[in-house]
N, C-alpha and C positions, 0 to 999 in steps of 0.2 A: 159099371164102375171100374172096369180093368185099366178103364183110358187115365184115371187120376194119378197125376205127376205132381211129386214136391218140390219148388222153384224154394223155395224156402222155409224153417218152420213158421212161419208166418201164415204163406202162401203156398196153393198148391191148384193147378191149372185142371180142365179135364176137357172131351170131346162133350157134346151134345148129352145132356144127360134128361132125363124122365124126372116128371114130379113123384112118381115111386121111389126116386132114389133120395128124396128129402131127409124121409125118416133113418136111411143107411149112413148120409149125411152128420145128419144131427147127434148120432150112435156113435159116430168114426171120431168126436168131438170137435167139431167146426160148427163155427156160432154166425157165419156169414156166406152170403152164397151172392156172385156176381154174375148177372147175364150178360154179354158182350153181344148176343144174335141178336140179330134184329127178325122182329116179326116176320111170316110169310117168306121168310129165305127159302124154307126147302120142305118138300111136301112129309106130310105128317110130321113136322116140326110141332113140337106144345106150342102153345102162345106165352108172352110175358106174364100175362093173367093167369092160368094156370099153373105158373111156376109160383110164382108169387103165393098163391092159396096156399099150393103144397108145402111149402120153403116155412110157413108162418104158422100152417098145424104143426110143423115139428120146432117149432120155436128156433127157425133159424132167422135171422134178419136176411132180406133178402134187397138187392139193389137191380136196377135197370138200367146199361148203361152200352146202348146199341153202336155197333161199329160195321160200316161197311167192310167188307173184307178186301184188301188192298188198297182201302181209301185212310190208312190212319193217320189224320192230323195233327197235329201240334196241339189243338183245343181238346184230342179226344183224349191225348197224352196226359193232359194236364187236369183232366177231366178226374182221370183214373188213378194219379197219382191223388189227388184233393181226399177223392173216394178213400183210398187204400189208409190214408191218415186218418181217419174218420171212424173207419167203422170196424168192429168187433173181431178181434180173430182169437180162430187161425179161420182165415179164410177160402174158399174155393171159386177161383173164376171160371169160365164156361164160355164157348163158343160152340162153333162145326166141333171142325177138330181139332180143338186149342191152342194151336198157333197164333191166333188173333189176342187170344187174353195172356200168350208168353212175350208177344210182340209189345203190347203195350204196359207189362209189366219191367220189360227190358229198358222200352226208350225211358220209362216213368224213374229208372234209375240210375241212369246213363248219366245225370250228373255228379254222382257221388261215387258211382260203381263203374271199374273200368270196363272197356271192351269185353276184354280177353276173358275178365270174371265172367261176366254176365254172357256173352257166348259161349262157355265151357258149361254154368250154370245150366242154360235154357239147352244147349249136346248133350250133357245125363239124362235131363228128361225127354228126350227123345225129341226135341227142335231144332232143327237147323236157321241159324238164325242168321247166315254170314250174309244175306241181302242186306240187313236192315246196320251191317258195318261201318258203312260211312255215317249215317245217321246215329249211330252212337259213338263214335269217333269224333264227331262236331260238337254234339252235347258235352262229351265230355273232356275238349279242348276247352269250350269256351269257361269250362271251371278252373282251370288252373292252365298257367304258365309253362312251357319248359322251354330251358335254356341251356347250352351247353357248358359240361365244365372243365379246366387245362387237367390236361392228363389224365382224365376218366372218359367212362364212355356218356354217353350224354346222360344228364342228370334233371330231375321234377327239381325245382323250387318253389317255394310257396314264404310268403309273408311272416306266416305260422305254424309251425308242425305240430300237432299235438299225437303224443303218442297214448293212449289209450281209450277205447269210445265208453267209459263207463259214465256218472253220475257226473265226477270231475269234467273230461272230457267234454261229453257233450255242453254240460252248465259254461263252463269257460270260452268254449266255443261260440255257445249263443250269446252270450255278453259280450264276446269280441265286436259278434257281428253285426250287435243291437249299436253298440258304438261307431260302427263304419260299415259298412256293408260290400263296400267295396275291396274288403280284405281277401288277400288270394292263402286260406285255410285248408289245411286239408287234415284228416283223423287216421292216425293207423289203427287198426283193432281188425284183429284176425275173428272175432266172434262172430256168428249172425246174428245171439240173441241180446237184449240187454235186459236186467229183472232188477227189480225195485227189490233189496235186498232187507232194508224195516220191515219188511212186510212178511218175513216169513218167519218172525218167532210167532205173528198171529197166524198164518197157515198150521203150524204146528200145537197151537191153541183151540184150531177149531173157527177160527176166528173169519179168517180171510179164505178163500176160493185162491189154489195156488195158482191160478189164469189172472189172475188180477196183479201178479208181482211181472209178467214176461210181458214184454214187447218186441217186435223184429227189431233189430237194432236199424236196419234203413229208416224206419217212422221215428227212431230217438235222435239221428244223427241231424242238426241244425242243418236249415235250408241256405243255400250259400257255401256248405262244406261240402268240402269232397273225400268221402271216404275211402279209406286204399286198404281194402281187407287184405291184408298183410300182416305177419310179425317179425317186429323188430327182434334183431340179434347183439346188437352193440351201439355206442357212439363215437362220432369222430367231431370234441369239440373245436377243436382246433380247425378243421376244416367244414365247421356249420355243416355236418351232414350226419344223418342217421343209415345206419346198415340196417337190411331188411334180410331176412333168414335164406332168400334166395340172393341175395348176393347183392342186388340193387343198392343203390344210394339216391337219400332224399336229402334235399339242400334244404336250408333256414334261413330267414332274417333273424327269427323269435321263436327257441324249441319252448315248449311246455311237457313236461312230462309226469304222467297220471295213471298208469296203469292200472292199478290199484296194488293188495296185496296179492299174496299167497298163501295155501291153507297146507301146510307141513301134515300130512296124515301119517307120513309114513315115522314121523318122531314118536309116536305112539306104538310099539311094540303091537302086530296081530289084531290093532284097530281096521285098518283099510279093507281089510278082507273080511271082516263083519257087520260092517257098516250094514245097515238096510236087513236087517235079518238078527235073531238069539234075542232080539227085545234092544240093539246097539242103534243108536239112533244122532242125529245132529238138525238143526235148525240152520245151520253152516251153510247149507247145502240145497241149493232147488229139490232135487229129487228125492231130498230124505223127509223131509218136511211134513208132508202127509203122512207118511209114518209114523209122527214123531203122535201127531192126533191120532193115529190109526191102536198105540202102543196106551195111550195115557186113556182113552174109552173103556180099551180092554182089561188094566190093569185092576183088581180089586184086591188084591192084598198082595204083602212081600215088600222088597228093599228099591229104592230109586234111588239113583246116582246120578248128580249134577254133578260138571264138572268144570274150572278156568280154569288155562292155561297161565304161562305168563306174559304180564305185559312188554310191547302193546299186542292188541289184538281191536278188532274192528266193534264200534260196540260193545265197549266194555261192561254195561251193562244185559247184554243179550242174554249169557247163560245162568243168570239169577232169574232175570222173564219168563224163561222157561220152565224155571223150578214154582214160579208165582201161579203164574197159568195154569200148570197140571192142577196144583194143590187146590189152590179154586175150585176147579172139575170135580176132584176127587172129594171135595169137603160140602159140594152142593150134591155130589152123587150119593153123601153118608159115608163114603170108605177108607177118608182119610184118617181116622182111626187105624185100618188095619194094615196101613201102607208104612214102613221107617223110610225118610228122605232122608237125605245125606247132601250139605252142597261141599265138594271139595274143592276148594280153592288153592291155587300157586301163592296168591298175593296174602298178603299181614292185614287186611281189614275188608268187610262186605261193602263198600263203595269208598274211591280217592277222594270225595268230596265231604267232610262230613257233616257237612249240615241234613245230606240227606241220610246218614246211617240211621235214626233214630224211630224217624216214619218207617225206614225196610224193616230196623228188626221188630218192631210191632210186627208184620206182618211175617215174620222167620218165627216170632212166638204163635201169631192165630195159626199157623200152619204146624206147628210143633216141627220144623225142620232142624235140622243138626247141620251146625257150622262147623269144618275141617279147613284152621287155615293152614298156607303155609304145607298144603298137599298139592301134589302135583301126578298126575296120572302117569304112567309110567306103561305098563301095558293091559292088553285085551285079551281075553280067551272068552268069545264069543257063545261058543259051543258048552264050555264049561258055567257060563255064566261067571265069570269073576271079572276081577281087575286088582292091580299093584297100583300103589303109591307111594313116592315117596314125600314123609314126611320130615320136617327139619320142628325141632322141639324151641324155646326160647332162647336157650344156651349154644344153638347151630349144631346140637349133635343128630343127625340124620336116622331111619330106620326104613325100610319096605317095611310095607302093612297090604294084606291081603284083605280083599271086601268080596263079597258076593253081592250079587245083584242080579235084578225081576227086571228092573227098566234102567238104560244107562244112554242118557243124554251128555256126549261127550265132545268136547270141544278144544280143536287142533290147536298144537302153537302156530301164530302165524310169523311170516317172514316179507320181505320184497322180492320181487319174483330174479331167479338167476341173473338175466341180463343186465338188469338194476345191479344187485350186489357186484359183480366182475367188470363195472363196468368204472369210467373217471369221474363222473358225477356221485358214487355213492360217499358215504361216512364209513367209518369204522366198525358200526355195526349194519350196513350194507342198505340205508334206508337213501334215497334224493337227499344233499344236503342243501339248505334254502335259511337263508334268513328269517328269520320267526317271525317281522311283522311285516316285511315287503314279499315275501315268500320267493324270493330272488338268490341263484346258486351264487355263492361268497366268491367262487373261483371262475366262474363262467357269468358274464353279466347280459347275455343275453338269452339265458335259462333259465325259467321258472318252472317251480313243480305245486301241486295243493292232491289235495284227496291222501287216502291211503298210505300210501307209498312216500310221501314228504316226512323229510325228519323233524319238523318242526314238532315239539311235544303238546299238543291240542289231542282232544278224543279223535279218533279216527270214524266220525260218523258223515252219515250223508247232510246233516243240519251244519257242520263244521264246513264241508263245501259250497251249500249256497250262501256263504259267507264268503268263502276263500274265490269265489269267483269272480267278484265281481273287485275286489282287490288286483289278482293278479291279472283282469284284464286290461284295467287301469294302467297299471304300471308296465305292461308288455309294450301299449300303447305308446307310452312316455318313453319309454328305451326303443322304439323305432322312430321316436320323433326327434332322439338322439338327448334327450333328457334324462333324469334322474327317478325314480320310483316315487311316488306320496302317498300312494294308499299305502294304510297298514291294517291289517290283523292281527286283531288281538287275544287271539284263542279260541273263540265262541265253538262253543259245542251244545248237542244238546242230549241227551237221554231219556226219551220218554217210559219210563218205567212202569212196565202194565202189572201192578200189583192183585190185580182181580179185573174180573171182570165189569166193565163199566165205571173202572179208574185208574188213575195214573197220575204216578209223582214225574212233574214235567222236572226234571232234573238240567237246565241252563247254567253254561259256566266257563269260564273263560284261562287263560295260563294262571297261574297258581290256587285255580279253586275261587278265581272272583265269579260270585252270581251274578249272572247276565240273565234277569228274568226277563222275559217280552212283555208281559202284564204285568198291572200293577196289584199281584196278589200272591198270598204266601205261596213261594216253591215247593214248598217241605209238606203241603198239605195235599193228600192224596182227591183229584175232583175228578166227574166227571167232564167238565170243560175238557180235560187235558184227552182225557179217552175221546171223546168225538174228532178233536182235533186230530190224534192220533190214527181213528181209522177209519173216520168221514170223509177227513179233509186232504192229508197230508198225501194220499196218493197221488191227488188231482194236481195239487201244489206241486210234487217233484213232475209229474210227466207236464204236466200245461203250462204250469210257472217256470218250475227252475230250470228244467232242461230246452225251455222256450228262451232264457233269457229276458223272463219277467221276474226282477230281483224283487220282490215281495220282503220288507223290510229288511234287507240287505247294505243298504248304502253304506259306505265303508267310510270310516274317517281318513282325513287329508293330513298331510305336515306341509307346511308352508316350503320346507328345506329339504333336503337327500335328507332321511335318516341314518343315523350311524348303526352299525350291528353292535344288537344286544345278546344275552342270555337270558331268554325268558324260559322261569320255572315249570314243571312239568302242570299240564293241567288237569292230571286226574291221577295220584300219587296210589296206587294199590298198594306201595312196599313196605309203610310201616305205618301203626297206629299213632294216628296224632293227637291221641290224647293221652300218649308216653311222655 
C-alpha cells in the first residue's frame, strides 16, 4: 500500500495491489476500487475475479476497466471518465505501476483541467506525465478559444466567464449549456471540492453521512466547461477581463459572477481557535459537522447555546434547525428535561416570514427552549466554557451579558469574500450589485451575478439558485444576441425547516414574504412529505437535476419588453416584529 498516491480528494491512484489490501482499503475510507490491468499481464498478477471477491467482502464497489499499457485510446478515455462520474468515492484506480490509471485520469480531464494543472498534479504524485503533453494540449484547446489582446500579453476569452464553481456556478453553467452547447464557458474556482451545503445541518443531526454532502468538483463542473482552478484577485470591467491572483487575465463576452459568501470567524472574539473542541461547534462548516452529532449524543445535562448572527447569512434558517434537531434527540433520549437551550439571536423575531413563526414556536414551546433576541455573540472562551453577548433592550440601550455553556452551536457573521467588496461591481455594503428581477449589474450590462454573493434581497439558499439560473441564463443569452433581458426573478427561496425528526415546515417565499408554495397544501403545517423531500430527494435533485441543468420546476417568467429597474423588498425581514 506504500505505492498509493492522491491525484485528488476524490481520487487516488496506486501500483498493483493484493485482494489483502481490500479490507486496508475499505478502513482507509474509499468506497470504490478501479482495476485498469488487464488479465494475465504479468506473472503472479491476481485475476479480475479475485479482486472483485476481495473488493465486495469489504464492501467496496469494485469496477473492471482493462487498459493496454501504451495503447490508451480516446474510447478508453472516455470510458473512464463515464466511470469516474458514476461511481462512489473517494476512489482508488490501480494498475502495474499506476501510471496507466494517472494517465487516464489526466487525459479524462484535460478538457476542463489545464495542462500545466494536471501535470504538476500527476509530478507530486510521483508521475511524469510530459509524454502525454500534446494530447492534453489538444483536449484542452479544443475547449476554449484564445485570442490575442492589444497591449497585454495574450489573453483566454471565452463567451462566458463564470467566476465561482459552487451551486450557482455550476447550475447557471449547465442551463447555459442546455440552451446552446456550443458556448465557449469556462469556471474559475480554485477549490477541488464541491459539498452540498443543506445537507449538513442533517450531518450535524445524525441524519446524513457527511460523504453524501462532497463531491470532486471535476464530476460537479458541467460537461462542455472548462474549468480554470485559479482564483480570481480583481475586475477589469471596462476592459471585459477578469485578474487571476497570478497575475493572468481572462477575457469576456458575458462575466457571471458567484462565488458564493464568506464565513467571518475571526468577528467573533477567541471563536476560531475553538472551534472543533470545549464542546464549540458549527454546522457552517464541513469538518465541524460530525461534531456537532458527536457533542449533541454526548450531552445529557447542562446549558446549549444556539446562536444567529446578523443578516444576511446563508440559510437563514439553518441555526434554529440545529437547535430543532438536538432537542428532538435530546427529548426522545429523556434529557431534555435536564439540558437549558438558549437560542440567541441578532435579529427582532424567530423567522422574516411570519406566517411561519406560529408553527416554530409551538415547537420553541415542546422543546422548552429560551428565545434571546436582539443578542448577538460577541466572543468565545472555549476553555472556560463561556461566551459574551451583546444585548440591545426595546429602548436601544445596549449591555454585555455573560453565559456559560456545556454545548455552543455558534454561527459566523457572514460577508462577500474580499475581492468582491474592493472590487467596481460591489454595493455599498460590499455584496455584486444586480437588478433584483433580471439579476443583471445596473452599471455593467454585460454582468450578471445570482447565488450568495448577489445583492439582490432573496434568502440566500441553494432552492433561490435553482431558480436564479435559469433566469440569468436567459437573459446572458439575450445580451449576447445583443438584446435586452426577459427573464425575471422574483425572489423564490425556500427553507425547509426540520423541526423533528421525520418533519418539516417547507417554508417557500419570495421578495417581500409572498408564499411561493410548490404544492397545493398548507406551508405552515409541519409534514412528513416535506422531510422525505428534504432528505430523500433533494440530494439527487441538486447533483442530477440542478447542477445537470435539468430545471425541475424552474421555468422563469418572461416580459414581453426590457424591464425597468425596481426596489424589491427584502424577502426575509429578521429586523423587526411585524406584528408591531
Amino acid at each position: 500500500m506504500d505505492s498509493l498516491k492522491r491525484l485528488t480528494p476524490f481520487i487516488s491512484v496506486a501500483a498493483q495491489l493484493q485482494p489483502a489490501d481490500m479490507g486496508t482499503l475499505a478502513a482507509a475510507g474509499f468506497r470504490s476500487v478501479i482495476n485498469n490491468r488487464p488479465d494475465g499481464e504479468g506473472e503472479g498478477q491476481p485475476s479480475s475475479a479475485e479482486m472483485q471477491a476481495a473488493a465486495e467482502a469489504s464492501g467496496l464497489e469494485y469496477h473492471f476497466l482493462p487498459v493496454v499499457s501504451g495503447q490508451i485510446g480516446d474510447g478508453d478515455v472516455s470510458a473512464f471518465g463515464d466511470l469516474i462520474n458514476q461511481v462512489r468515492g473517494p476512489v482508488l484506480a490501480f494498475c502495474r505501476t499506476g501510471t496507466r490509471s494517472t494517465s487516464l485520469w489526466a487525459l479524462s480531464e484535460a478538457h476542463h483541467l489545464d495542462p500545466l494543472t494536471i501535470l504538476a498534479t500527476a509530478r507530486d504524485a510521483g508521475y511524469d506525465l510530459t509524454g502525454l503533453a500534446p494530447r492534453l494540449e489538444e483536449r484542452w484547446q479544443k475547449a476554449a478559444i484564445r485570442v490575442p489582446q492589444a497591449s497585454t500579453p495574450p489573453t483566454q476569452r471565452y463567451d462566458v466567464l463564470v467566476v465561482g464553481g459552487g451551486a450557482a456556478g455550476c447550475a447557471v453553467s449547465a442551463s447555459l449549456l442546455r440552451r446552446n452547447p456550443d458556448l465557449r464557458i469556462a469556471i474559475v474556482e480554485p477549490r477541488d471540492q464541491h459539498y452540498y451545503q443543506p445537507g449538513w445541518t442533517l450531518v450535524g443531526g445524525g441524519i446524513f453521512d457527511r460523504a453524501r454532502t462532497e463531491r470532486a468538483m471535476g464530476r460537479c463542473i458541467p460537461q462542455g466547461a472548462q474549468w480554470i482552478r485559479a482564483a480570481v484577485a480583481g475586475f477589469e470591467p471596462d476592459q471585459q477581463r477578469v485578474v487571476l491572483e497570478d497575475g493572468n487575465r481572462i477575457g469576456y463576452r458575458a462575466l457571471i459572477v458567484c462565488p458564493g459568501l464568506t464565513l467571518n470567524w475571526d468577528a467573533i472574539e477567541g471563536l476560531k481557535s475553538t472551534l472543533g473542541k470545549h464542546g464549540v461547534t458549527s454546522n457552517y462548516q464541513f469538518e465541524l459537522a460530525p461534531y456537532t452529532w458527536q457533542l449533541v449524543q454526548n450531552l445529557r445535562q447542562g446549558r446549549a447555546l444556539f446562536t444567529q448572527p446578523p443578516m444576511p447569512i446563508k440559510c437563514a434558517g439553518a441555526p434554529q434547525k440545529a437547535m430543532y434537531l438536538s432537542c428532538d434527540w435530546w427529548l426522545k433520549e429523556g434529557v431534555l428535561s435536564n439540558i437549558e437551550v438558549d437560542f440567541c439571536s441578532a435579529g427582532a423575531v424567530l423567522f422574516g416570514v411570519p406566517t411561519f413563526v406560529p408553527p416554530l414556536m409551538q415547537y420553541v414551546d415542546r422543546y422548552g427552549a429560551h428565545l434571546n433576541f436582539n443578542t448577538t455573540l460577541l466572543a468565545v472562551d472555549g476553555p472556560g466554557h463561556k461566551a459574551w453577548f451583546k444585548q440591545v433592550d426595546a429602548q436601544g440601550n445596549s449591555q454585555e451579558i455573560e453565559k456559560t455553556f456545556d454545548f455552543l452551536h455558534a454561527v459566523p457573521p457572514q460577508r462577500a469574500p474580499e475581492f468582491i467588496r474592493q472590487s467596481p461591481l460591489a454595493n455599498a455594503d460590499g455584496w455584486v450589485e444586480a437588478d433584483h428581477e433580471t439579476l443583471r449589474h445596473p452599471r455593467f450590462g454585460n454582468i450578471f451575478s445570482l447565488g450568495d454573493v448577489c445583492a439582490a434581497p432573496n434568502a440566500k439558499t441553494a432552492a433561490a439558485v435553482r431558480k436564479q439560473a435559469p433566469v440569468v441564463a436567459e437573459n446572458v443569452l439575450a445580451v449576447l444576441a445583443g438584446k435586452g433581458p426577459r427573464a425575471l426573478y422574483d425572489g423564490y427561496g425556500s427553507c425547509p425547516l426540520t423541526v423533528e425528526r421525520g418533519k418539516v415546515v417547507l417554508a417557500e417565499f419570495g421578495y417581500g414574504g409572498k408564499l411561493l408554495p410548490t404544492f397545493p397544501l398548507d406551508p405552515a403545517v409541519p409534514r412528513r412529505l416535506a422531510w422525505d423531500l428534504k432528505v430523500k430527494m433533494m440530494p439527487s435533485i441538486y447533483f442530477d437535476m440542478m447542477l445537470r441543468g435539468r430545471e425541475w420546476l424552474a421555468e422563469p417568467k418572461r416580459l414581453p419588453h426590457e424591464p425597468l429597474p425596481v426596489e424589491a423588498p427584502a424577502a426575509c425581514d429578521f429586523g423587526q416584529d411585524p406584528r408591531k
